[in-house]
MARRO-465789 format. One record per residue: residue number from 1; x, y, z of N, C-alpha, C, O, CB in turn. Coordinates in steps of 0.05 Angstrom, whole numbers, padded with zeros to 5 digits. Last residue first. Glycine has a CB too. Layout:
// residues N
<site nr="NUM" n_px="X" n_py="Y" n_pz="Z" ca_px="X" ca_py="Y" ca_pz="Z" c_px="X" c_py="Y" c_pz="Z" o_px="X" o_py="Y" o_pz="Z" cb_px="X" cb_py="Y" cb_pz="Z"/>
...
END
This chain:
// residues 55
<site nr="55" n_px="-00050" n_py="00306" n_pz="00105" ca_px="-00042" ca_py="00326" ca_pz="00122" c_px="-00030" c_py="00350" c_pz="00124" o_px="-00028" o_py="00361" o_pz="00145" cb_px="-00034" cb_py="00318" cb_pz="00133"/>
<site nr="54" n_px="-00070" n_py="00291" n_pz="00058" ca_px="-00092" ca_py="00304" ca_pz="00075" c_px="-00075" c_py="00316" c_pz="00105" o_px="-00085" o_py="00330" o_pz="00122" cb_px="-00119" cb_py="00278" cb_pz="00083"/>
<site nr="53" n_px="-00026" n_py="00269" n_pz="00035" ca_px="-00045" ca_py="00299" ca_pz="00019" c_px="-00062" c_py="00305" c_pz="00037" o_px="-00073" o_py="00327" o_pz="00033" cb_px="-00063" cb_py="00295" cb_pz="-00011"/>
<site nr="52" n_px="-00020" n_py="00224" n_pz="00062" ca_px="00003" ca_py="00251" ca_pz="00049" c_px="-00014" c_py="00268" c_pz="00047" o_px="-00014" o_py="00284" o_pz="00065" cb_px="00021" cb_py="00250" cb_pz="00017"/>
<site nr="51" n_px="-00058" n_py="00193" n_pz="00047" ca_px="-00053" ca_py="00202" ca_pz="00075" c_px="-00040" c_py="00226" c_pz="00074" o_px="-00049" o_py="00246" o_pz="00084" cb_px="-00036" cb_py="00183" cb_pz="00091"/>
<site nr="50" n_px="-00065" n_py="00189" n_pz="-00008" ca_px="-00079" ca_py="00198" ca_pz="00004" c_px="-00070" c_py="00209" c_pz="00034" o_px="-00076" o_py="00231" o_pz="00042" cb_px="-00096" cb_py="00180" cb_pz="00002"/>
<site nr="49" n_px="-00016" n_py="00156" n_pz="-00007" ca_px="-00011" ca_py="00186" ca_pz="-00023" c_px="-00033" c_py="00203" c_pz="-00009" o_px="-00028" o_py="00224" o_pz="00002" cb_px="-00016" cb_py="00186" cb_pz="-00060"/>
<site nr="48" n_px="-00034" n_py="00110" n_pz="00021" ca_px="-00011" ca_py="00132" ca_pz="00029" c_px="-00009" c_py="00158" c_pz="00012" o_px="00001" o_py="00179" o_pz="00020" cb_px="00019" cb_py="00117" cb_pz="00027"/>
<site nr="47" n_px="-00069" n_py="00090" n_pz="-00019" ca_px="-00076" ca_py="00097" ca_pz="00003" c_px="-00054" c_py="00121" c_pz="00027" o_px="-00060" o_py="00140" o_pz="00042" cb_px="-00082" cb_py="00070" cb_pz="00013"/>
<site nr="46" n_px="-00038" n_py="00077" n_pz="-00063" ca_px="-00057" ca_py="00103" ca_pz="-00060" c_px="-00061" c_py="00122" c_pz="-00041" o_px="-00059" o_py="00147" o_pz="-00039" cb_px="-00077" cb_py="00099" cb_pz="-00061"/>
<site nr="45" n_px="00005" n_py="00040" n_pz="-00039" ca_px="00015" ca_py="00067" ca_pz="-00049" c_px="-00006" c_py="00094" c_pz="-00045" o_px="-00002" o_py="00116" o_pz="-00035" cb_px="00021" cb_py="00063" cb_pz="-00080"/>
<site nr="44" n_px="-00032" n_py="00000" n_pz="-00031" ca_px="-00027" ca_py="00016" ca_pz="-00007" c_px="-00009" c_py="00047" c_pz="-00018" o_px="-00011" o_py="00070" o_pz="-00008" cb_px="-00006" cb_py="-00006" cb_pz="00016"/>
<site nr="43" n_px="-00040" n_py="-00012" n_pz="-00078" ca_px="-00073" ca_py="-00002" ca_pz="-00066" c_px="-00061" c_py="00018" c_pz="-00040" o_px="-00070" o_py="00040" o_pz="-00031" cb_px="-00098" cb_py="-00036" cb_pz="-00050"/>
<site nr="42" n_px="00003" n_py="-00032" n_pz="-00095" ca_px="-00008" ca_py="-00011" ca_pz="-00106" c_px="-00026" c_py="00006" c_pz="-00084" o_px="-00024" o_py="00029" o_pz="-00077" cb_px="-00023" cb_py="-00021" cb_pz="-00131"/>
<site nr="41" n_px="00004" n_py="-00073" n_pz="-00059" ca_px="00024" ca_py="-00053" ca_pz="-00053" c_px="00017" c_py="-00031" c_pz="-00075" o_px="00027" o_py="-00009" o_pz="-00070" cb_px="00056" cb_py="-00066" cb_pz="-00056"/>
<site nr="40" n_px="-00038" n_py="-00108" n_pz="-00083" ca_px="-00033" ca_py="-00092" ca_pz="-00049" c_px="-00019" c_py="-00073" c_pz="-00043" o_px="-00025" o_py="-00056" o_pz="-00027" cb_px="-00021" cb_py="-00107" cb_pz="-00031"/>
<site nr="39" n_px="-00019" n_py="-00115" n_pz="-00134" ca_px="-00039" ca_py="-00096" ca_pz="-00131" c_px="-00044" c_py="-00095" c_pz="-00096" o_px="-00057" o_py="-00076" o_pz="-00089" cb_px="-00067" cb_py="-00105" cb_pz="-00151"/>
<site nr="38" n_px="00024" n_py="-00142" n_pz="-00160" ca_px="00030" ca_py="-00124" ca_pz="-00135" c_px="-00004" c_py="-00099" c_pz="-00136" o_px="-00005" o_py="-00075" o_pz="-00138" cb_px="00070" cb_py="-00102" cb_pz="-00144"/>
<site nr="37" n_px="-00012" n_py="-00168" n_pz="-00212" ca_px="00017" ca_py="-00174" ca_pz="-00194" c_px="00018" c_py="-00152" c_pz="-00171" o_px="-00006" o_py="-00149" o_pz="-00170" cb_px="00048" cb_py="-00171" cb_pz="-00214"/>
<site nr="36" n_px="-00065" n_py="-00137" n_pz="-00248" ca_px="-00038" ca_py="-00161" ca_pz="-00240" c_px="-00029" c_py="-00160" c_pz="-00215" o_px="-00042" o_py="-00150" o_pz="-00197" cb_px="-00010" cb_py="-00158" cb_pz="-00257"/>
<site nr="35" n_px="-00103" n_py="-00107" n_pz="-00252" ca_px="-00075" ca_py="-00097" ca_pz="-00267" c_px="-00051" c_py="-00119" c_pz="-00262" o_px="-00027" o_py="-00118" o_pz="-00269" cb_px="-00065" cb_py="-00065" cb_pz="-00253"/>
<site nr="34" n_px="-00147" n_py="-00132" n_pz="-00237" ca_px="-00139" ca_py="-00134" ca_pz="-00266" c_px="-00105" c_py="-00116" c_pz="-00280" o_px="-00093" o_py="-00113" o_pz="-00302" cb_px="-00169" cb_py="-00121" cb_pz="-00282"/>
<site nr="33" n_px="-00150" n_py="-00115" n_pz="-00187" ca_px="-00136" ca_py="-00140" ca_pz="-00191" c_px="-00133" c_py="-00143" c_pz="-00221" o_px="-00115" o_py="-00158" o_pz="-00228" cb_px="-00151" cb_py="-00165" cb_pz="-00178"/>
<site nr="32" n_px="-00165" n_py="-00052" n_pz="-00185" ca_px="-00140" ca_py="-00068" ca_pz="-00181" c_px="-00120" c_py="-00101" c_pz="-00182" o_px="-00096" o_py="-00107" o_pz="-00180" cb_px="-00143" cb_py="-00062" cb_pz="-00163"/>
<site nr="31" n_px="-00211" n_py="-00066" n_pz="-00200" ca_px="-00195" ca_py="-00046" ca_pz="-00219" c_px="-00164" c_py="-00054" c_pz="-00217" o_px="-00147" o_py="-00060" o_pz="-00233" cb_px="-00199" cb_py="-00012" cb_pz="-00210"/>
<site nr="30" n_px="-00240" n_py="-00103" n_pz="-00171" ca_px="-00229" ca_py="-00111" ca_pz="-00190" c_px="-00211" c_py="-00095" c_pz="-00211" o_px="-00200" o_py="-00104" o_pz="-00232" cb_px="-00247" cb_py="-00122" cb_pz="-00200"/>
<site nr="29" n_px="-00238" n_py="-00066" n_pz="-00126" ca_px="-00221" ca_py="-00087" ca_pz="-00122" c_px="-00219" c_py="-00098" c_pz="-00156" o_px="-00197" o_py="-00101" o_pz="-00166" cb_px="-00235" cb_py="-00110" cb_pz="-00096"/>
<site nr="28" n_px="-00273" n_py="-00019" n_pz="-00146" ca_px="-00242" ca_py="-00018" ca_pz="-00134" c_px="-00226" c_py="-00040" c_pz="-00137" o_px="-00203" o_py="-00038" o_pz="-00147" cb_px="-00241" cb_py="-00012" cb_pz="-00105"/>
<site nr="27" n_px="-00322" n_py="-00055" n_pz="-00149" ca_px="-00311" ca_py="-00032" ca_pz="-00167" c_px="-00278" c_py="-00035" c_pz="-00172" o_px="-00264" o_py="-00045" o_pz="-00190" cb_px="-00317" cb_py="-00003" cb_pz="-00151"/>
<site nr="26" n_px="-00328" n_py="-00072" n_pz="-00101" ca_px="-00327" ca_py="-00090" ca_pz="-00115" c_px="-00308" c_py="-00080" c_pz="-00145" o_px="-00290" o_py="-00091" o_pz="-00156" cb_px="-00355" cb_py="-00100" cb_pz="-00118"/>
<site nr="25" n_px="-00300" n_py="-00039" n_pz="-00050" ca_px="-00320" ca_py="-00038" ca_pz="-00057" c_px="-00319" c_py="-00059" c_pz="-00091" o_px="-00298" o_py="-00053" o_pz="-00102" cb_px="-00325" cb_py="-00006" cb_pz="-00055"/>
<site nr="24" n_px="-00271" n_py="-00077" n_pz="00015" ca_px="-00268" ca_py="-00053" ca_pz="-00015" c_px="-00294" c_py="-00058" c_pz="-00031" o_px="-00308" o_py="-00077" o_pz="-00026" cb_px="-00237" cb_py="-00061" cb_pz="-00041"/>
<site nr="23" n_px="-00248" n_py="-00084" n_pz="00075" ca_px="-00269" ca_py="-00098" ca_pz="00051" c_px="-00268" c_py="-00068" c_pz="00032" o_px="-00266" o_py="-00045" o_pz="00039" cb_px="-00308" cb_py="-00110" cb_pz="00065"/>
<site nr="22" n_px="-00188" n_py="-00108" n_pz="00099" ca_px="-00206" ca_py="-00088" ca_pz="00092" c_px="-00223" c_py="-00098" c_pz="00076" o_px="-00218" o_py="-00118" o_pz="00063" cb_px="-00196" cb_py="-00068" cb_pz="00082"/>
<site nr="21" n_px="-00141" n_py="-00132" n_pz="00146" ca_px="-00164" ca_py="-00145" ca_pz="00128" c_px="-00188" c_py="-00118" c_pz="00120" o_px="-00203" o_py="-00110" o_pz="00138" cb_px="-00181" cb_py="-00174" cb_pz="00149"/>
<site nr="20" n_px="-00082" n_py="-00128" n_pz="00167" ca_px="-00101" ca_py="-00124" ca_pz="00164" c_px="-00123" c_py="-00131" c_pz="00146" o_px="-00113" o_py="-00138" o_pz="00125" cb_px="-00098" cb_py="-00110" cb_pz="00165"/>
<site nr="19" n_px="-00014" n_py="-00119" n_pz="00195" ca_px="-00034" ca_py="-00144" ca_pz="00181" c_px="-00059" c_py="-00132" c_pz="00186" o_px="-00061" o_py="-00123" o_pz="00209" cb_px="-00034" cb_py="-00178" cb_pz="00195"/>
<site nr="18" n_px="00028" n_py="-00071" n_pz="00178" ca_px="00007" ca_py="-00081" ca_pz="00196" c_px="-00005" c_py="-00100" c_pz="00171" o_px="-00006" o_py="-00099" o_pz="00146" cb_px="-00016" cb_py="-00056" cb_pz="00212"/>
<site nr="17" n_px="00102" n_py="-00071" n_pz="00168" ca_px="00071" ca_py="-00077" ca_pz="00156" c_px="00042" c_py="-00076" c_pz="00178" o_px="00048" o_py="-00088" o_pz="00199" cb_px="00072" cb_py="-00110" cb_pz="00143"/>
<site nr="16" n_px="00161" n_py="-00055" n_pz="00167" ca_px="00147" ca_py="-00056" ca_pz="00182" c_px="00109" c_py="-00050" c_pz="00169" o_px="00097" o_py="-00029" o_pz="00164" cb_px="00161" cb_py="-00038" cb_pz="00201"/>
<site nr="15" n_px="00205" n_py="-00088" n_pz="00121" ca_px="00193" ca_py="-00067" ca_pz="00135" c_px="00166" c_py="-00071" c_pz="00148" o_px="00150" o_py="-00089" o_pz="00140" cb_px="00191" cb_py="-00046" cb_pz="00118"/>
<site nr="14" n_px="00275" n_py="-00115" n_pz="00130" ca_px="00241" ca_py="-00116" ca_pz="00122" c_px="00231" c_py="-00087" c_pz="00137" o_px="00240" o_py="-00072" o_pz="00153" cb_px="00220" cb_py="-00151" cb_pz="00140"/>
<site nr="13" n_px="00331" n_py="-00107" n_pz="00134" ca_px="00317" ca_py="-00082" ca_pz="00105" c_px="00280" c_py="-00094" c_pz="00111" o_px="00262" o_py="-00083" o_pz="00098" cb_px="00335" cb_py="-00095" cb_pz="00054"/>
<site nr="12" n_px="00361" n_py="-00127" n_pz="00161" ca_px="00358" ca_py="-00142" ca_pz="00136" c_px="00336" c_py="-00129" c_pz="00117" o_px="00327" o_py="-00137" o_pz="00095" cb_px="00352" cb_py="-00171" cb_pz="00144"/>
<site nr="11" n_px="00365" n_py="-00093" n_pz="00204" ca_px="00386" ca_py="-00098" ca_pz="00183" c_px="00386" c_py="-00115" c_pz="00162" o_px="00404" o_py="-00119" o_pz="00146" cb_px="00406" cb_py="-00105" cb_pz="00193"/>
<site nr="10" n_px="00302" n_py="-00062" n_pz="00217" ca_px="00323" ca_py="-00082" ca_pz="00219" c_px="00341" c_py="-00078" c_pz="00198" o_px="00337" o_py="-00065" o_pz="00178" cb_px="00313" cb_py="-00108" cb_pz="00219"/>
<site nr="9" n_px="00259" n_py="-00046" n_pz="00194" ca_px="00254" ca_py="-00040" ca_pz="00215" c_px="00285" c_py="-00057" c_pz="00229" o_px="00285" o_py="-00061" o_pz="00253" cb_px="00221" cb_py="-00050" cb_pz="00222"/>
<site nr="8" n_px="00270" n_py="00016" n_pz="00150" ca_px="00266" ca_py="-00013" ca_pz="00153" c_px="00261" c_py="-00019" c_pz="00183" o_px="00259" o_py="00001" o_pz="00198" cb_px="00291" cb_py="-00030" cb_pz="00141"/>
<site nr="7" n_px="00212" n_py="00052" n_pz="00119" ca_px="00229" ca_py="00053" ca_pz="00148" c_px="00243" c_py="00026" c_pz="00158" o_px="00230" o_py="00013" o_pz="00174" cb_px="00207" cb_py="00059" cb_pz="00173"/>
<site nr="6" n_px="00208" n_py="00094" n_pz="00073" ca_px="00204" ca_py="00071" ca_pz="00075" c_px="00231" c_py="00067" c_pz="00101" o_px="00254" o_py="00074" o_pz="00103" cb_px="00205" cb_py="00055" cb_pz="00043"/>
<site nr="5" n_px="00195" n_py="00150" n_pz="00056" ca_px="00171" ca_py="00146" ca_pz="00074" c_px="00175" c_py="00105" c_pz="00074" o_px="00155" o_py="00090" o_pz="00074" cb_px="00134" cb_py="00164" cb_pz="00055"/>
<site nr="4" n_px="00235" n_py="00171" n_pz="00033" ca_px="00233" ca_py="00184" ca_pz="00057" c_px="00213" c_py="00168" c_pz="00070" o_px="00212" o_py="00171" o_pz="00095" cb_px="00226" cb_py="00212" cb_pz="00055"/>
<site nr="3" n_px="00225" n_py="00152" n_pz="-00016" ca_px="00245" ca_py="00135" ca_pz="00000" c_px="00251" c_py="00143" c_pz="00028" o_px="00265" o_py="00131" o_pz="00044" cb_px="00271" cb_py="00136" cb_pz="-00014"/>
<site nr="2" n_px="00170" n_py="00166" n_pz="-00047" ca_px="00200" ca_py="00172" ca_pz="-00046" c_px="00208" c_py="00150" c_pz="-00028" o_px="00194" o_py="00129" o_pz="-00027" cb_px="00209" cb_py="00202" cb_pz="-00034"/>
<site nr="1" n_px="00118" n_py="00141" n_pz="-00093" ca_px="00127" ca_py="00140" ca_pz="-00066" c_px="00157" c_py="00145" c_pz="-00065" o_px="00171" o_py="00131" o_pz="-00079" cb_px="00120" cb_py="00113" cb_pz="-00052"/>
END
């Protein structure tokens, strides 16, 4: 992910998140929880690369 696509939303740099609840396929989720620590923000990296590439 570049730096083009992180928007703070304020001067103290947070950024702007939606709260959401997804269900994943059992597969997926444990691929991702066995890598540890920031696997939300992984999952969302994908999911944004995905977005990227389909437009």
């Amino acid at each position: 992910m570049t730096k083009e696509f992180v928007t703070p939303v304020d001067e103290s740099g947070l950024l702007f998140c939606a709260s959401t609840t997804i269900r994943l396929n059992a597969e997926v989720f444990e691929f991702f929880k066995a890598r540890g620590k920031g696997r939300q923000t992984k999952i969302n990296e994908v999911l944004q690369d995905y977005v990227d590439a389909a437009r």
